[in-house]
C-alpha positions in Angstrom: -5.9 41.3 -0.8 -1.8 41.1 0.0 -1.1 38.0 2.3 -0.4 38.6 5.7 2.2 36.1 8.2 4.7 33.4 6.2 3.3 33.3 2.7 4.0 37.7 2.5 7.6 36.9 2.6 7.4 34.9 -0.9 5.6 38.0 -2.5 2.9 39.6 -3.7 1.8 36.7 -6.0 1.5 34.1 -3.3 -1.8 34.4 -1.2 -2.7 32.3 1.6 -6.1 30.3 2.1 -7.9 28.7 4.4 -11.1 26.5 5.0 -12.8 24.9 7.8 -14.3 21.4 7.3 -17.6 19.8 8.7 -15.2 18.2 11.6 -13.8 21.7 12.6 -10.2 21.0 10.9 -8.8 23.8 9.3 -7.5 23.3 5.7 -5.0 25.6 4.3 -3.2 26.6 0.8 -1.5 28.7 -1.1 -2.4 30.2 -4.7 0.8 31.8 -6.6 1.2 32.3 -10.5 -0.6 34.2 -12.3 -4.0 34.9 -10.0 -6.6 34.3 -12.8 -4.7 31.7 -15.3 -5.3 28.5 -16.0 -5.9 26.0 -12.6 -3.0 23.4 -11.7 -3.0 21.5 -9.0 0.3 21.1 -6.8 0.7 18.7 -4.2 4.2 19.0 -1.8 6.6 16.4 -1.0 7.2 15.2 2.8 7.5 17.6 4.9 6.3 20.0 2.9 3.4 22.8 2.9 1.2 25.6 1.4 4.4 27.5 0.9 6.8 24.8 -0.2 7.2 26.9 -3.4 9.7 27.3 -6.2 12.0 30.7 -5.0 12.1 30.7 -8.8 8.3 31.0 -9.9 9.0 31.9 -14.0 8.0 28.4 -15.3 4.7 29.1 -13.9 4.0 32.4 -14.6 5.1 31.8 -18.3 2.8 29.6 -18.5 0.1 31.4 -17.0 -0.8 29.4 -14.3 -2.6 29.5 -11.5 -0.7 26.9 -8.8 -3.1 25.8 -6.3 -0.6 24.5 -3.5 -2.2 22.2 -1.0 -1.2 21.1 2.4 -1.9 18.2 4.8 -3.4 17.6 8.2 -0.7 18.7 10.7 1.5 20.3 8.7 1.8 24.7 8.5 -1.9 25.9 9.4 -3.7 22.6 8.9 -5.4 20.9 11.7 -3.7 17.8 12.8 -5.8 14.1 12.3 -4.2 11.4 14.2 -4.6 8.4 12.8 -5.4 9.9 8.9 -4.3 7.9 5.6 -4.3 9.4 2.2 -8.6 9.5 1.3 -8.7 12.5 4.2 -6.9 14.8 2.1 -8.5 13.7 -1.5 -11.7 15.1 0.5 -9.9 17.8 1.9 -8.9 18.8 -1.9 -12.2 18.6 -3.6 -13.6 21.0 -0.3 -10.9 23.3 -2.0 -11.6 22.8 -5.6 -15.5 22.8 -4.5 -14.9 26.3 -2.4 -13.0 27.7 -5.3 -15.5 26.4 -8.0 -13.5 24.8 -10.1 -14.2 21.0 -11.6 -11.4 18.9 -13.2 -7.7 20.5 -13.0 -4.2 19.0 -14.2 -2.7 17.5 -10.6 1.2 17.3 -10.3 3.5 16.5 -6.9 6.7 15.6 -6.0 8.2 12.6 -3.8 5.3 11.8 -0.4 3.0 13.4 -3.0 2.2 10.6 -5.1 -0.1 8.4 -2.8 -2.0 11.5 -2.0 -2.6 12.4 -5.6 -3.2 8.6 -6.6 -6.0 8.6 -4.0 -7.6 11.8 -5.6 -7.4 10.1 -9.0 -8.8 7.3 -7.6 -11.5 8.5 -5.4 -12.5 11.3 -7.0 -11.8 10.7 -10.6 -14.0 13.4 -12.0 -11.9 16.1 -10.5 -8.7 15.0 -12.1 -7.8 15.9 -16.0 -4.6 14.4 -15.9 -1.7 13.3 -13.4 2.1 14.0 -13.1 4.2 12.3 -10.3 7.6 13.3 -9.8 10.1 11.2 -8.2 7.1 9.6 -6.3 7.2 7.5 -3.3 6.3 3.4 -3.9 6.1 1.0 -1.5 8.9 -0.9 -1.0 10.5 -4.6 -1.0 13.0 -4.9 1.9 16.3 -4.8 -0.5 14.4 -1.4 -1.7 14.1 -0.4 2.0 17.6 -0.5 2.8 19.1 1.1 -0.7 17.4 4.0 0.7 19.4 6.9 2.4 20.2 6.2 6.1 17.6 8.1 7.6 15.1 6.8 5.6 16.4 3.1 6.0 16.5 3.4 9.9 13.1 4.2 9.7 11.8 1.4 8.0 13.5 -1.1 10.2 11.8 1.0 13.4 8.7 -0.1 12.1 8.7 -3.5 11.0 10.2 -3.9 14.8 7.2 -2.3 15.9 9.3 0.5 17.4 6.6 3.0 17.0 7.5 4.8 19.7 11.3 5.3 18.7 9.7 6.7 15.5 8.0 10.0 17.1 11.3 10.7 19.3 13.3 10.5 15.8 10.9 12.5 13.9 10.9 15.5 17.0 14.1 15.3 17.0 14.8 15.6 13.7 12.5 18.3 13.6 13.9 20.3 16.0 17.2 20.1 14.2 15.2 21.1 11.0 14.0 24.2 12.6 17.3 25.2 14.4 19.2 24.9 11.1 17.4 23.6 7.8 20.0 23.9 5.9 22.7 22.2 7.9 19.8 19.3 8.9 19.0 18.1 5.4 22.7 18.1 4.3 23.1 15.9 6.7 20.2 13.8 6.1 21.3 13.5 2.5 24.6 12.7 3.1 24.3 9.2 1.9 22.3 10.4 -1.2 24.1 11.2 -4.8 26.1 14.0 -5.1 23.6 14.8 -7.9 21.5 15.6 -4.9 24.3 17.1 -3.4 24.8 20.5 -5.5 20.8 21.3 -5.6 21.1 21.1 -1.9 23.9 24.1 -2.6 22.1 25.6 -4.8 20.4 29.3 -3.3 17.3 29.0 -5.0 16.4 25.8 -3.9 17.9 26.3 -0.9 15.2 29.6 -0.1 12.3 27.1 -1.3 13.3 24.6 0.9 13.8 26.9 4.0 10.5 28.6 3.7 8.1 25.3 3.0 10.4 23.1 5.8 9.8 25.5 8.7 6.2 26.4 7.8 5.8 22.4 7.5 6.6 21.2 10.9 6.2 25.1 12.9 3.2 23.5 14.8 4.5 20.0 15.9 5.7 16.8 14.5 2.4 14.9 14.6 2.2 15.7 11.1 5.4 14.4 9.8 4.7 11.2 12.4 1.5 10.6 10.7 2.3 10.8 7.3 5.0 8.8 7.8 3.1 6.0 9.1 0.8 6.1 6.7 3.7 5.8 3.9 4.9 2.5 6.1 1.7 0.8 6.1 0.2 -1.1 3.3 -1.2 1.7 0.9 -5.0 1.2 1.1 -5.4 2.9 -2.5 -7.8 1.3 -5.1 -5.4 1.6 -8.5 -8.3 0.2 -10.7 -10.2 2.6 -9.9 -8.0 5.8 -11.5 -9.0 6.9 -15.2 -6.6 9.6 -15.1 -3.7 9.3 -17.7 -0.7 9.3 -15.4 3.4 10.2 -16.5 5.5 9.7 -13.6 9.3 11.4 -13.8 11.9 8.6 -12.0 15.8 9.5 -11.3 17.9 6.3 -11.9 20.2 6.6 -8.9 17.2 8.0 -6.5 17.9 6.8 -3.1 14.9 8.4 -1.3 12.5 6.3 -3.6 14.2 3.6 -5.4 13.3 3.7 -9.2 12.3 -0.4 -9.3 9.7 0.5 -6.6 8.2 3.5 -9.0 8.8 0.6 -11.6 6.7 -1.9 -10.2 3.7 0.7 -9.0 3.6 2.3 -12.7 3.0 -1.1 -14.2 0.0 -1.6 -11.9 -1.6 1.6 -13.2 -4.3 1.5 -16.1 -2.6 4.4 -18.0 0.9 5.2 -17.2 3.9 5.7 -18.4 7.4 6.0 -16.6 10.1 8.8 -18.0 13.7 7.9 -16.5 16.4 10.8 -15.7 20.4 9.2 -16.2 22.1 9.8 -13.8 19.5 11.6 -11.6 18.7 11.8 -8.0 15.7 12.5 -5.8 15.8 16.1 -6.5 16.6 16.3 -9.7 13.6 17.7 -11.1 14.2 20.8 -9.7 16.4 21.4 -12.6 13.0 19.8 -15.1 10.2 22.3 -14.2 9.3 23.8 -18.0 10.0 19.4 -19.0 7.8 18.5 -16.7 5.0 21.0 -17.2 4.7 21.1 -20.8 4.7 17.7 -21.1 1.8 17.6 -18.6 -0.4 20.4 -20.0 0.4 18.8 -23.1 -2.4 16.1 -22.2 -5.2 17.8 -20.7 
């Protein structure tokens, strides 16, 4: 059946899901690719959603693949849950997977992806064939706090101050500037990235991508963004012994959103991991590294 409201606009092979869970939450995502390949699971960066999708879907398609998208409390169609961490989604996912019938998939994200898909790995290792993190988010030291770009700096300093509330009135407002003009909005948030960074931002395809999954992220409120946030700032509560899924993780060197010693020091603490380093990339970089990044992950599963 052809998708009706935001995901018709990407086409007719993206289709737009939806379950409810035992708490009443309603837990949405997108399918695109081919509609009966193979299963790959695709978790988005922050603020991202169901239909934070590549404009440019050939990669997947030549590969005949079946991109499960996924999407957090509070962000597009999915209920908001105050207070959540990263194990509420893992759940949330396998109620997808489970709802879909399928068992163990290939899992890949980008950027605030990575502690969502660690926690699947982790908690639900069964479900997980094998793991690609790109560009991921790590917690930081404070000298990796502040290399990061302004916006993301300021934030970090709100809340070891313990300005919580200064937090939500930047993330609304940021928000609103999101939805009044994406474009204009992130070029100025990553004005003090690379210039690397820079041209992608220029760059149309990218550019519709980022349009369509932005304003479907944050359409029903910040409280998604605020919470997800907050659960990046506080100590990760993720069990990394506990993960049996071979894990690559994709770093730019000159990344300023996540600095690369902070993917550095997280990789070494996983059982079986690896870390591939981009010269002279930034945090969106792999835009350019889809097939790279896909072969080399269906490669080991």
């Amino acid at each position: 059946m052809p998708s009706t409201g935001p995901a018709a606009a990407w086409g007719s092979d993206v289709t737009d899901h939806q379950i409810v869970r035992p708490d009443g939450r309603v837990v949405a995502w997108s399918e695109s690719g081919i509609p009966d390949g193979r299963p790959i699971l695709r978790v988005p960066g922050t603020p991202g959603s169901r239909l934070s999708l590549r404009a440019d879907r050939t990669p997947w398609i030549e590969r005949g693949l079946r991109v499960i998208t996924t999407e957090r409390p509070g962000f597009g169609a999915s209920s908001r849950l105050e207070g959540r961490g990263f194990v509420e989604h893992a759940d949330d996912t396998v109620a997808i997977l489970d709802a879909l019938g399928i068992g163990s998939l290939p899992v890949y994200g980008a950027s605030g992806a990575s502690p969502y898909i660690l926690a699947l790995a982790a908690r639900h290792p069964d479900r997980v064939s094998a793991v690609t993190i790109v560009v991921g988010s790590a917690p930081l030291d404070p000298d990796e706090a502040a290399q990061q770009i302004d916006l993301n700096a300021l934030e970090q300093r709100l809340f070891e101050d313990g300005d919580l509330d200064e937090i939500r009135r930047m993330t609304e407002e940021v928000r609103d500037d999101l939805l009044g003009d994406p474009l204009a909005a992130f070029r100025s948030i990553m004005a003090s990235s690379t210039a690397a960074d820079r041209a992608i931002v220029e760059e149309p395809s990218w550019q519709r991508g980022f349009v369509a999954g932005v304003t479907e992220a944050l359409r029903q409120g910040p409280g998604g963004w605020y919470d997800e946030d907050l659960a990046n700032l506080r100590p990760w509560d993720i069990d990394l012994t506990a993960i049996r899924a071979d894990v690559t993780w994709w770093h730019g060197d000159g990344d300023r959103n996540c600095p690369l010693s902070a993917a550095q020091r997280l990789v070494s603490r996983l059982p079986c991991a690896r870390l591939y380093v981009w010269g002279e990339g930034g945090h969106l970089t792999p835009y350019y590294h889809e097939p790279q990044i896909l072969d080399e992950l269906l490669g080991r599963c």
